[in-house]
C-alpha positions as a Python dict, from the first residue, in 0.01 Angstrom:
ca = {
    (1, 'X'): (0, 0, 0),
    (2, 'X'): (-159, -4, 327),
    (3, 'X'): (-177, 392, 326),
    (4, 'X'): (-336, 350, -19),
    (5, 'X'): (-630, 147, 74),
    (6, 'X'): (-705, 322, 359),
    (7, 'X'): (-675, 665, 136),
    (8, 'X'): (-951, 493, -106),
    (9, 'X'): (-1170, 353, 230),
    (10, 'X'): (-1228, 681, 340),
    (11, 'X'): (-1285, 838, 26),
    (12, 'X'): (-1560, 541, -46),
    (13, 'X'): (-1686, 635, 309),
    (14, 'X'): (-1732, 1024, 258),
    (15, 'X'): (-1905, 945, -83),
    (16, 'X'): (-2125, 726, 72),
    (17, 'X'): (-2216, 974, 386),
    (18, 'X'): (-2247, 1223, 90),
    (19, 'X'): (-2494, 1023, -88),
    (20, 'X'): (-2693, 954, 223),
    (21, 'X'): (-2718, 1293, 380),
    (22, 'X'): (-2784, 1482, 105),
    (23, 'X'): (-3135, 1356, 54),
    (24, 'X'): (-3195, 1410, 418),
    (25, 'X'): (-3072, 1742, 424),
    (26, 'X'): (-3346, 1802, 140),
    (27, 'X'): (-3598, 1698, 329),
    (28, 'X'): (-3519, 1864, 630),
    (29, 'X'): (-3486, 2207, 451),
    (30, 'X'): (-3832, 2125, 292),
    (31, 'X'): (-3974, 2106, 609),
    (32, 'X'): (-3913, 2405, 769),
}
């Protein structure tokens, strides 16, 4: 159970980082 939330944590976390960076990484390629 323990292995399971932490499974689900980090998948929350690497959707959020997703989320966050993406938009950055947009905006970086847009100014260059």
């Amino acid at each position: 159970m323990a292995m399971a939330a932490a499974r689900e944590a980090a998948a929350a976390w690497f959707l959020w980082l997703i989320l966050n960076f993406h938009p950055l990484a947009r905006v970086r390629a847009n100014m260059e």
